[in-house]
Each structure stands twice: as C-alpha cells, then as structure tokens.
Backbone and ligand atoms as CSV (ligand in chain L), in Angstrom:
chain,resi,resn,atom,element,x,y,z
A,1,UNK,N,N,174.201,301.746,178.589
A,1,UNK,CA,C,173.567,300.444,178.343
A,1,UNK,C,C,172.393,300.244,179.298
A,2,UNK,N,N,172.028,298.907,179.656
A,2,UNK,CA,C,170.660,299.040,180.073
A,2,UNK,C,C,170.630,299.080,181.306
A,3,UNK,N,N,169.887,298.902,182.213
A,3,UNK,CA,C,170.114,299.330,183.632
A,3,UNK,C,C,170.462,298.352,184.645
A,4,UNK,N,N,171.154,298.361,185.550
A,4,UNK,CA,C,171.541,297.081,186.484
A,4,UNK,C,C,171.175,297.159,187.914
A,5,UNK,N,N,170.255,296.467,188.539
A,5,UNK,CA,C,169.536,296.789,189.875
A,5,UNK,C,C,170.602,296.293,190.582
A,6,UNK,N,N,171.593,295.352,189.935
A,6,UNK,CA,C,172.734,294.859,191.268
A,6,UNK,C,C,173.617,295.999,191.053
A,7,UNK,N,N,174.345,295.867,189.924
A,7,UNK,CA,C,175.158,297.308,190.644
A,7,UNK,C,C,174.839,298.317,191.146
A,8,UNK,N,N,173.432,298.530,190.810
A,8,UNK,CA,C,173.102,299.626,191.698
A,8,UNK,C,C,173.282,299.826,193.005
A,9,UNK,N,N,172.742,298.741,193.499
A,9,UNK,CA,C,173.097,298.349,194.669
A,9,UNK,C,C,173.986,298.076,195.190
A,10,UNK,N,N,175.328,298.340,194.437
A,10,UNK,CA,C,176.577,298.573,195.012
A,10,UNK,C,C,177.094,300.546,194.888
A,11,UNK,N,N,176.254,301.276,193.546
A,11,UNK,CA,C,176.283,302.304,193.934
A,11,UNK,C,C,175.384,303.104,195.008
A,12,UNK,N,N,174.274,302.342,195.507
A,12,UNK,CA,C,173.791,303.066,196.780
A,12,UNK,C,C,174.504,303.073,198.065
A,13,UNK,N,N,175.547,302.230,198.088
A,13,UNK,CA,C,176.389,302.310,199.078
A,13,UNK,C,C,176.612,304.147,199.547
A,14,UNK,N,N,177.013,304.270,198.109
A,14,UNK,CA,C,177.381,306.304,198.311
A,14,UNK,C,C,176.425,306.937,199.041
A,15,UNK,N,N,174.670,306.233,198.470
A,15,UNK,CA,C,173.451,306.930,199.375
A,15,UNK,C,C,173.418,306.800,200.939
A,16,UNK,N,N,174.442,305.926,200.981
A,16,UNK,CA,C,173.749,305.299,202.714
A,16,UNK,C,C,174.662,305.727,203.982
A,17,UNK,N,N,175.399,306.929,203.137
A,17,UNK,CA,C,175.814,308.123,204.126
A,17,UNK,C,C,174.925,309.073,204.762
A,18,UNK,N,N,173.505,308.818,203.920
A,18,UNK,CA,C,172.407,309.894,204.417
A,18,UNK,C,C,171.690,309.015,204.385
A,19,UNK,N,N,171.008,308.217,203.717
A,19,UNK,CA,C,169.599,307.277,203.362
A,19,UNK,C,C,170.042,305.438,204.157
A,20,UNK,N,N,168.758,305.081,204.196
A,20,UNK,CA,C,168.341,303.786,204.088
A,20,UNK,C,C,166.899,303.288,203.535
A,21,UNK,N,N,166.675,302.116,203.314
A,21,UNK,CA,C,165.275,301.987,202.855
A,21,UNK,C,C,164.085,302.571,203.832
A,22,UNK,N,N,164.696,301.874,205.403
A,22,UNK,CA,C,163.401,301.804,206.015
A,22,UNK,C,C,163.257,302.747,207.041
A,23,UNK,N,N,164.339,303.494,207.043
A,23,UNK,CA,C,164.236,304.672,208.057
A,23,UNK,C,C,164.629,305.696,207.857
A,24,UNK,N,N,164.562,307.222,208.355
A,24,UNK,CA,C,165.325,308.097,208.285
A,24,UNK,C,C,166.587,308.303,208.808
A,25,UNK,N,N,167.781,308.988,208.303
A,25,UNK,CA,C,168.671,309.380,208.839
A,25,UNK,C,C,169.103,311.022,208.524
A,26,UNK,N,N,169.618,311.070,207.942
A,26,UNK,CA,C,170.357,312.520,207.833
A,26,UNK,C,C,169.080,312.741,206.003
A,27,UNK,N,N,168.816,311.846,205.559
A,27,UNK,CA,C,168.528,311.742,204.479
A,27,UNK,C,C,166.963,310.949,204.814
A,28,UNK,N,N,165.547,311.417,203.706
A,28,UNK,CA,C,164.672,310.412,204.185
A,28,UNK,C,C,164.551,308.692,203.371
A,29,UNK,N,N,164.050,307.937,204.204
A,29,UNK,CA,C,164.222,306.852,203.979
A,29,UNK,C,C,163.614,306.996,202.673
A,30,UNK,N,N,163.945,305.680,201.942
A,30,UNK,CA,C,164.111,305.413,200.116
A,30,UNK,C,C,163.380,304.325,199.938
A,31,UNK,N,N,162.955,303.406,200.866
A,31,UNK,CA,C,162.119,302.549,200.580
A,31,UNK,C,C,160.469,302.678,200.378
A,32,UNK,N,N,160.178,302.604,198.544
A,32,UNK,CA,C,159.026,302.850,198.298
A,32,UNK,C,C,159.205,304.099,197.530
A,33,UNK,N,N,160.524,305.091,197.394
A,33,UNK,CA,C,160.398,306.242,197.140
A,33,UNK,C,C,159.532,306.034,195.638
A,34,UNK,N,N,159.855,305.375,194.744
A,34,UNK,CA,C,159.768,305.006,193.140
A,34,UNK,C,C,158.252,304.717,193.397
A,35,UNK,N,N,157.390,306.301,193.143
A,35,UNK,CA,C,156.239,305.922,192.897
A,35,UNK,C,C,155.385,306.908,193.812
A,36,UNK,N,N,156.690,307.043,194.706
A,36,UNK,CA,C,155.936,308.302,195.964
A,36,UNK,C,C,156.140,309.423,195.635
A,37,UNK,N,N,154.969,310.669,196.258
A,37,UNK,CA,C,154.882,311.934,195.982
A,37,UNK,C,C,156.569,312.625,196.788
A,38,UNK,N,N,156.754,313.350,196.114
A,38,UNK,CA,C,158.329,314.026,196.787
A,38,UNK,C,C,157.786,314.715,198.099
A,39,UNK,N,N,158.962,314.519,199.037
A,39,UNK,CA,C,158.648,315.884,200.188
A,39,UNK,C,C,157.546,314.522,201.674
A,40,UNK,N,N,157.770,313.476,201.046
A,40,UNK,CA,C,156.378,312.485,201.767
A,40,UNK,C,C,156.973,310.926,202.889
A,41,UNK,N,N,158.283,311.329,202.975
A,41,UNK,CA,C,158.310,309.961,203.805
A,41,UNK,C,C,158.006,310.419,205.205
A,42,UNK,N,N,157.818,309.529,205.551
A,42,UNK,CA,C,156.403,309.904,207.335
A,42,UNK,C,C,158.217,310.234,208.541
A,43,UNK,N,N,157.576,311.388,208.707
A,43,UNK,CA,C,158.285,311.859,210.044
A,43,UNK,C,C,159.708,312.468,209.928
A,44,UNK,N,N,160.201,312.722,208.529
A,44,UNK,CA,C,161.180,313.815,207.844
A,44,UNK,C,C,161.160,314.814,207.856
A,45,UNK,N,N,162.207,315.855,208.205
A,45,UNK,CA,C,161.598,317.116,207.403
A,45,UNK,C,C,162.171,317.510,206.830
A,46,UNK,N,N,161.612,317.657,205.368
A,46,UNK,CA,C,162.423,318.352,204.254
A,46,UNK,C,C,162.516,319.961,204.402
A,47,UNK,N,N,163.406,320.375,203.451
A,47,UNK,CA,C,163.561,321.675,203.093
A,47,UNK,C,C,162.008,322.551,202.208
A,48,UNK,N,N,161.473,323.197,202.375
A,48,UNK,CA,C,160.709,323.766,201.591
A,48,UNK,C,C,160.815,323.574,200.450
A,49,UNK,N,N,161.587,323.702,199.384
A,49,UNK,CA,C,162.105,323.571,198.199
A,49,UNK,C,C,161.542,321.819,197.591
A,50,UNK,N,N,162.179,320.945,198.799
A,50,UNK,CA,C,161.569,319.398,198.322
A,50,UNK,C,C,160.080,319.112,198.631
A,51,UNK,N,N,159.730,320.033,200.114
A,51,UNK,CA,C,158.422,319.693,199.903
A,51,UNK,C,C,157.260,320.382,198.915
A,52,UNK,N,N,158.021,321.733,198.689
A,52,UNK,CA,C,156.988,322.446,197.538
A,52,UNK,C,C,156.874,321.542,196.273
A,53,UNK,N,N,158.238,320.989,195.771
A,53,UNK,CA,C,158.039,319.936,194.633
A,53,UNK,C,C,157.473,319.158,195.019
A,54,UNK,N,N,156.872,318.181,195.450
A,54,UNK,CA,C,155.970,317.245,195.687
A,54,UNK,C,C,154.259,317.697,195.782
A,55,UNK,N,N,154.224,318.779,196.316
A,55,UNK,CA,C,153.076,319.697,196.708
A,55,UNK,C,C,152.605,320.386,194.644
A,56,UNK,N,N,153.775,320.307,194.420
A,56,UNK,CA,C,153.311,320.819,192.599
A,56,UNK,C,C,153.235,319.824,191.986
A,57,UNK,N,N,153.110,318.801,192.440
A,57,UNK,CA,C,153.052,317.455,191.377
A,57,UNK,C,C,154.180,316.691,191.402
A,58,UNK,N,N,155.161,316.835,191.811
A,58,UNK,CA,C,156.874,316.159,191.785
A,58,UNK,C,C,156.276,314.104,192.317
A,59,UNK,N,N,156.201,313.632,191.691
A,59,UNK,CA,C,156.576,311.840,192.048
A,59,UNK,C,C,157.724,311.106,191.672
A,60,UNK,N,N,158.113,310.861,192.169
A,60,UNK,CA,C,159.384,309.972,192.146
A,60,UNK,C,C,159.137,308.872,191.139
A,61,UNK,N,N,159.749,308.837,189.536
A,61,UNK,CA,C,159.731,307.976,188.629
A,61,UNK,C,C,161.579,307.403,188.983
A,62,UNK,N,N,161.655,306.170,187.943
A,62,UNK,CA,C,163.266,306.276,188.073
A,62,UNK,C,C,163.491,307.080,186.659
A,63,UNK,N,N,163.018,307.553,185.777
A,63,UNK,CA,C,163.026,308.803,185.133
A,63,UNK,C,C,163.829,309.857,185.516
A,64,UNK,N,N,162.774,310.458,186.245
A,64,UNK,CA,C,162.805,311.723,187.075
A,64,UNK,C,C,164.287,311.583,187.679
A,65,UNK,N,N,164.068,310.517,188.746
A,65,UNK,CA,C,165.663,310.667,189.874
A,65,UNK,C,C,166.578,310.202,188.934
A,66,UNK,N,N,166.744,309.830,187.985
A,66,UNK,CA,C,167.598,309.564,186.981
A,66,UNK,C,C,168.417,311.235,186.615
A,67,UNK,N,N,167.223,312.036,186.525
A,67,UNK,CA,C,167.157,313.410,186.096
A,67,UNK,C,C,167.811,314.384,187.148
A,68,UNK,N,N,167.187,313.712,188.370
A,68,UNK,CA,C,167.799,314.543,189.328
A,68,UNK,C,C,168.601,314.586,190.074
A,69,UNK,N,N,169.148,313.667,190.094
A,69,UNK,CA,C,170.745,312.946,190.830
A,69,UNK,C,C,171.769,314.239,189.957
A,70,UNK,N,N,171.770,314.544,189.478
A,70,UNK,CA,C,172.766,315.528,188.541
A,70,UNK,C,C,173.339,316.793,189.434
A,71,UNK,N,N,172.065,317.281,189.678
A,71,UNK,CA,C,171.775,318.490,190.166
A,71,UNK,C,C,170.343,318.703,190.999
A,72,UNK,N,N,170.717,317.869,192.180
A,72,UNK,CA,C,169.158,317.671,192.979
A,72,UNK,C,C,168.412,319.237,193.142
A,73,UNK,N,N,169.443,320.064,193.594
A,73,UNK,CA,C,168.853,321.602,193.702
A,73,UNK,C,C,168.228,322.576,192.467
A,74,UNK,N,N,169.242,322.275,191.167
A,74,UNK,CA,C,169.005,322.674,190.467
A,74,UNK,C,C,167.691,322.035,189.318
A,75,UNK,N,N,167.444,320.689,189.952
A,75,UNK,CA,C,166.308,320.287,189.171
A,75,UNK,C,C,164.811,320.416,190.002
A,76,UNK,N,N,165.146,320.276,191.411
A,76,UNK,CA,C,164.003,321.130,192.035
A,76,UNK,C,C,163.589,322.335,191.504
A,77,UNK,N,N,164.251,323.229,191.377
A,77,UNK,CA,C,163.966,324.740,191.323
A,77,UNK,C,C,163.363,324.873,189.589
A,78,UNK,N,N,163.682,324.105,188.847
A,78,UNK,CA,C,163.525,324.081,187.581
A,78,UNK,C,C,161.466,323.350,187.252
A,79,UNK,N,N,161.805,321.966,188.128
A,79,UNK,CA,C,160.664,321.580,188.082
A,79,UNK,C,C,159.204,322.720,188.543
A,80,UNK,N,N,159.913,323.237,189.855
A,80,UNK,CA,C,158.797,324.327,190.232
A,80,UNK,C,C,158.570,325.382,189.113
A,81,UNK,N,N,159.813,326.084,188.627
A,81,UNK,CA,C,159.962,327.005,187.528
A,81,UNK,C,C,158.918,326.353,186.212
A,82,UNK,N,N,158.702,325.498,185.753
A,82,UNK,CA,C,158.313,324.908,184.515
A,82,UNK,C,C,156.931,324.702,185.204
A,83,UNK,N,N,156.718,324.489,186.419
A,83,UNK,CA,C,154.879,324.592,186.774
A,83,UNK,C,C,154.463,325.519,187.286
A,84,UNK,N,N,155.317,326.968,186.525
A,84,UNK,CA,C,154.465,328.037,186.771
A,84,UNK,C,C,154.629,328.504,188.405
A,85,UNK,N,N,155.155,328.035,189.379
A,85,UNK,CA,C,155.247,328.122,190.531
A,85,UNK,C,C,157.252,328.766,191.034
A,86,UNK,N,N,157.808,329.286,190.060
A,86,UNK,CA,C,158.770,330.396,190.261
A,86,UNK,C,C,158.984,330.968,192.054
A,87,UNK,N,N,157.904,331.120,192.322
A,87,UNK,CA,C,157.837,332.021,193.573
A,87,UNK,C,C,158.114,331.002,195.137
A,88,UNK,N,N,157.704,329.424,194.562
A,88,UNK,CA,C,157.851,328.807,195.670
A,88,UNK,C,C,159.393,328.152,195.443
A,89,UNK,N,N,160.097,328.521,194.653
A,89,UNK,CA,C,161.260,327.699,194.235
A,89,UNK,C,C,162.846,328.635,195.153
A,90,UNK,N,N,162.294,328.495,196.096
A,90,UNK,CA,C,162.719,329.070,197.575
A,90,UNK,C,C,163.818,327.997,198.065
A,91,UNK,N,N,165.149,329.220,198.421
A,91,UNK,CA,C,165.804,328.195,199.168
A,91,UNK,C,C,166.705,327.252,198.058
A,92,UNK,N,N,167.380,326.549,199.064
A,92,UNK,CA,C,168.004,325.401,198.567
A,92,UNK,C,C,167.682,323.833,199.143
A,93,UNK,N,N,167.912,322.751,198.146
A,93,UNK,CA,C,167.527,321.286,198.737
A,93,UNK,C,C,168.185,321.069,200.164
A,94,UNK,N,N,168.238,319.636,201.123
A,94,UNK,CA,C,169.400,320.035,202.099
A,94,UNK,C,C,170.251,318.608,201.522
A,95,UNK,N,N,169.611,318.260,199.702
A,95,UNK,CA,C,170.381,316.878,199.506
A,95,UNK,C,C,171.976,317.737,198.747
A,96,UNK,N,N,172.389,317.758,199.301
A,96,UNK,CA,C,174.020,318.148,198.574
A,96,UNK,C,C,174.659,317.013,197.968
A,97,UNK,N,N,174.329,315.581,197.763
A,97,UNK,CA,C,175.448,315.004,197.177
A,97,UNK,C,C,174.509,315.009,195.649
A,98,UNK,N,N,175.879,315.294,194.891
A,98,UNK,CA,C,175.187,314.708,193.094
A,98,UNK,C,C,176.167,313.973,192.732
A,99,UNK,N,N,175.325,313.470,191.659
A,99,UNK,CA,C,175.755,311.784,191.024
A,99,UNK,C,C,175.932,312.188,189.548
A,100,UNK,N,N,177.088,312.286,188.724
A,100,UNK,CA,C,177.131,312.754,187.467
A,100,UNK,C,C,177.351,311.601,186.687
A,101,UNK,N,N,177.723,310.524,186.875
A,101,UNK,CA,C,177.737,309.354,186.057
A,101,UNK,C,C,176.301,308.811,185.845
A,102,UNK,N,N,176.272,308.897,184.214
A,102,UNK,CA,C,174.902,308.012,183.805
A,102,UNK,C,C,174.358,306.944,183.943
A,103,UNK,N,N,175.729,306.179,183.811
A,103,UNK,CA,C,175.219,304.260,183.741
A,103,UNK,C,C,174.806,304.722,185.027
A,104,UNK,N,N,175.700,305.520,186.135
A,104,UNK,CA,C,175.612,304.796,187.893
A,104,UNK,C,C,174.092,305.306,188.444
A,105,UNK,N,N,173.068,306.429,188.243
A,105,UNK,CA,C,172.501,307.352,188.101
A,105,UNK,C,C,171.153,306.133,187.847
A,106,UNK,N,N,171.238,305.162,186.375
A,106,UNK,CA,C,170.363,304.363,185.510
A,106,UNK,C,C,170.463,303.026,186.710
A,107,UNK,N,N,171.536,302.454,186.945
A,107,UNK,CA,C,171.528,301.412,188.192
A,107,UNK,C,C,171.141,301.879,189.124
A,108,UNK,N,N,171.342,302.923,189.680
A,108,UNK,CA,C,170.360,303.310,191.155
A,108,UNK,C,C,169.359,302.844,191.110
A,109,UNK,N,N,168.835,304.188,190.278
A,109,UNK,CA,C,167.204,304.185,189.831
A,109,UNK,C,C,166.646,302.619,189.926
A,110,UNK,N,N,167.052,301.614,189.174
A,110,UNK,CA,C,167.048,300.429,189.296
A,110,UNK,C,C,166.433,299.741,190.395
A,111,UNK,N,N,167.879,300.719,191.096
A,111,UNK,CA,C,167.893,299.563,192.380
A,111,UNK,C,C,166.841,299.947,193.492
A,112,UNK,N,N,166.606,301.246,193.236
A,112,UNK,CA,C,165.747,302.107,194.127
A,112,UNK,C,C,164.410,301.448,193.906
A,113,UNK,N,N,163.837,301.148,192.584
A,113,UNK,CA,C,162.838,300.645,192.129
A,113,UNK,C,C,162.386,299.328,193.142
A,114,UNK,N,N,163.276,298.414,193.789
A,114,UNK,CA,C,163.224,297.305,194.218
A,114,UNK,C,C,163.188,297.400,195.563
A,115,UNK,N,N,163.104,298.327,196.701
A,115,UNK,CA,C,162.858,298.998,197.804
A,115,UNK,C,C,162.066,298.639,198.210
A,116,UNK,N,N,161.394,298.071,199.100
A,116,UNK,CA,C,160.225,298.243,199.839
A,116,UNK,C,C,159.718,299.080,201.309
L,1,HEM,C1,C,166.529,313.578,199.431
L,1,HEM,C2,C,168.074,310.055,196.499
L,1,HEM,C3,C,172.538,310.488,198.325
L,1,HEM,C4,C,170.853,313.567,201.643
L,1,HEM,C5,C,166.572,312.635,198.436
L,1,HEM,C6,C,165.491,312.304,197.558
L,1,HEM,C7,C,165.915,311.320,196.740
L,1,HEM,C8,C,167.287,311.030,197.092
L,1,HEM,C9,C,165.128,310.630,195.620
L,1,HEM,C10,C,164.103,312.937,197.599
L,1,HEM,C11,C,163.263,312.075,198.532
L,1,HEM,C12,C,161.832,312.505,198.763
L,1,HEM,O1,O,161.343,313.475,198.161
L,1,HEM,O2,O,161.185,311.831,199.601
L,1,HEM,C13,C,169.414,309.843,196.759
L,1,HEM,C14,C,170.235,308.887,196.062
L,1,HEM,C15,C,171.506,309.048,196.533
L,1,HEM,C16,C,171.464,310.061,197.559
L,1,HEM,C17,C,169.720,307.902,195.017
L,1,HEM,C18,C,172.765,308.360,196.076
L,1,HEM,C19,C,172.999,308.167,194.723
L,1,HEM,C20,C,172.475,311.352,199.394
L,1,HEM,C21,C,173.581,311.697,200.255
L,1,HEM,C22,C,173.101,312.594,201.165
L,1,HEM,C23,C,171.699,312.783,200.891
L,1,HEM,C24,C,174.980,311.108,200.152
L,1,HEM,C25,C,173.845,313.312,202.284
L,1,HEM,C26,C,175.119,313.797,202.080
L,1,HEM,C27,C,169.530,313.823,201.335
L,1,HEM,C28,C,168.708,314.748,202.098
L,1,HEM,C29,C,167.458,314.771,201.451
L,1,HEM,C30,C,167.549,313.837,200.325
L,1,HEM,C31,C,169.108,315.533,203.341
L,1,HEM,C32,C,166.259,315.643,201.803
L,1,HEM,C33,C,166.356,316.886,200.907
L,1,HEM,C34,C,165.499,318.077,201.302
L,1,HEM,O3,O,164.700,318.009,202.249
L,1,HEM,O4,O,165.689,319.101,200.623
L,1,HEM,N1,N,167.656,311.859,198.126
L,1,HEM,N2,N,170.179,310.520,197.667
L,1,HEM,N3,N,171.354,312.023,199.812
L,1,HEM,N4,N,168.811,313.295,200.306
L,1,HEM,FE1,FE,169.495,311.956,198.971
C-alpha cells in the first residue's frame, strides 16, 4: 500500500544501530541522503564499492534505496555492472544489515525523505 513516513520512522529505529540523521556513526549520517550522490556524507569513509557507486552516477532516490535495502551489496555491484564499470565493482559494502519487507523498505524511504 502506499507509503508511511511515520511508520517509517518507527522502522528506522533498526537503522540507528549504525545511522543517525546528523552525524556519523558506525554507519554515515542519513540526513539529506534522498537526493545525495552515494559514497558523499562529509567525513565518512566508505568502502570502495559505495564510493565507486556514487562516482558512476549512484543518487540516492527513495526508489533506488527502496531497491537497495534488499541486498545493499548485491545492488551495488549490479548498479556498477549495468554502467559498464564491472571492474570497479570491487569488494564488498561495509552496510551488512538488509531489509526484506516491502511495505517496511516503502516507509523508510518515506521517512528518510523527511531528513534534514
Ligand atoms: C550505508 C541506509 C541500516 C551500516 C547506507 C546507505 C544507505 C543506508 C542509503 C548509503 C549511504 C551513502 O551512500 O551515503 C540504511 C537504512 C537502514 C540501514 C535505511 C535501515 C533500514 C544499517 C545498519 C547498519 C548500517 C543496521 C549496521 C549494522 C551502514 C554502513 C554504511 C551504510 C557501514 C556504509 C557502507 C559502505 O561504506 O560500504 N545505509 N542503513 N546500516 N550503512 Fe546503512
């Protein structure tokens, strides 16, 4: 059904073992992600793998992270694979948690959208 920015915001609870909006932790901060180039919050460091996706075009739609909550590693490596860039699709993400529920996946996204 259609998407819910409040529950979402009761499923980001799960994110905020690694993430918060406004800072880094184990995870980079999420505030603003919806709209930002991947691999780009100031003073993180990603894995090669997240920053090469961002570096090939990767932006954060709630689309996309809709898409990639599933299989964060496996949709990195795919996105690089499909832009012709195979060779940089190196490595693994260092995001290990996935989210296989749809509605919960569609409320994130949501809620992520509302971040600043
Ligand atoms: C990266 C979302 C849960 C650890 C990311 C990115 C997104 C995201 C969109 C890419 C950010 C960017 O390119 O700037 C979420 C959401 C979660 C979630 C919506 C919950 C539904 C978690 C959890 C952990 C985690 C629970 C830790 C166990 C990380 C790490 C990265 C990352 C370490 C950086 C990945 C890398 O450099 O390869 N997450 N995340 N995330 N996340 Fe999460």
């Amino acid at each position: 059904s259609a998407q819910d920015a409040a529950k979402g915001e009761a499923v980001f609870k799960q994110c905020m073992t690694c993430h918060r909006a406004d800072k880094n932790m184990v995870g980079p901060a999420l505030g603003g992600v919806v709209g930002r180039k991947a691999g780009t919050a100031a003073g993180f460091t990603y894995s090669p793998l997240n920053h090469n996706s961002g570096e090939a075009g990767l932006v954060w739609t709630q689309e996309n992270i809709i898409a990639y909550l599933p299989d964060p590693n496996a949709y990195l490596k795919k996105f690089l694979t499909d832009k012709g860039q195979a060779d940089k699709a190196t490595g693994s993400t260092k995001m290990t948690f996935k989210l296989a529920n749809d509605q919960q996946r569609k409320d994130v996204a949501a809620y992520l959208a509302t971040l600043k």
